[in-house]
ChimeraX commands (.cxc) that place a marker at each C-alpha (Angstrom):
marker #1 position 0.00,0.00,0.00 radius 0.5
marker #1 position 2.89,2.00,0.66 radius 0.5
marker #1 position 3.75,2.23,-2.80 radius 0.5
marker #1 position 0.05,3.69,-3.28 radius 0.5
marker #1 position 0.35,6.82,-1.35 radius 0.5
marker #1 position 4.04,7.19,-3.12 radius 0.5
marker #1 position 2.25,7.18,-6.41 radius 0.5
marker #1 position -1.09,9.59,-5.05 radius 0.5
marker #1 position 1.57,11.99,-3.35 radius 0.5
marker #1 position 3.81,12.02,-7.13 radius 0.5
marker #1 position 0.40,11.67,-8.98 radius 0.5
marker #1 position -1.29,14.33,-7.12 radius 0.5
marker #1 position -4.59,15.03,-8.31 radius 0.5
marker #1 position -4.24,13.32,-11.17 radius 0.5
marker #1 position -2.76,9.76,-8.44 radius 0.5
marker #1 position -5.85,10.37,-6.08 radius 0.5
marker #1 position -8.25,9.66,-8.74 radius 0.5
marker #1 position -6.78,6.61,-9.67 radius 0.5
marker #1 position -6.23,5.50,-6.56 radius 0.5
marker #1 position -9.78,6.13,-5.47 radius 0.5
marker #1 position -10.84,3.57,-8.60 radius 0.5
marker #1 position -8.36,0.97,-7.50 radius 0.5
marker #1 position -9.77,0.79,-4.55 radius 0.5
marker #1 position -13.25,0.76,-5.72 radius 0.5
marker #1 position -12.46,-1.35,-8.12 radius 0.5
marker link #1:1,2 radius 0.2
marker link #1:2,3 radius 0.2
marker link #1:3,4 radius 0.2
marker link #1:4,5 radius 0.2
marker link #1:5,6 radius 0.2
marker link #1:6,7 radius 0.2
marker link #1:7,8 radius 0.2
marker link #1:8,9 radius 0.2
marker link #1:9,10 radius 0.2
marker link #1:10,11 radius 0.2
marker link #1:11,12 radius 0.2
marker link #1:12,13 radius 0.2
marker link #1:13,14 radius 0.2
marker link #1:14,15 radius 0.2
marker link #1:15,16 radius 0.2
marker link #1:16,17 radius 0.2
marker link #1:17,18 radius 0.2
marker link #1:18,19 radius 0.2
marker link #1:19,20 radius 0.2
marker link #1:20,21 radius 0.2
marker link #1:21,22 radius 0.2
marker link #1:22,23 radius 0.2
marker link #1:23,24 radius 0.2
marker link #1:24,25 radius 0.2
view
């Protein structure tokens, strides 16, 4: 999960919305 948050935090909006469908999905 770690590497989650690494990817939302680099992502940034753009990481939170895809990270908000992986874990939906």
């Amino acid at each position: 999960m770690a590497e989650i948050w690494s990817n939302l935090a680099r992502g940034g909006a753009r990481g939170r919305f895809r990270l908000m469908s992986g874990l939906r999905r």
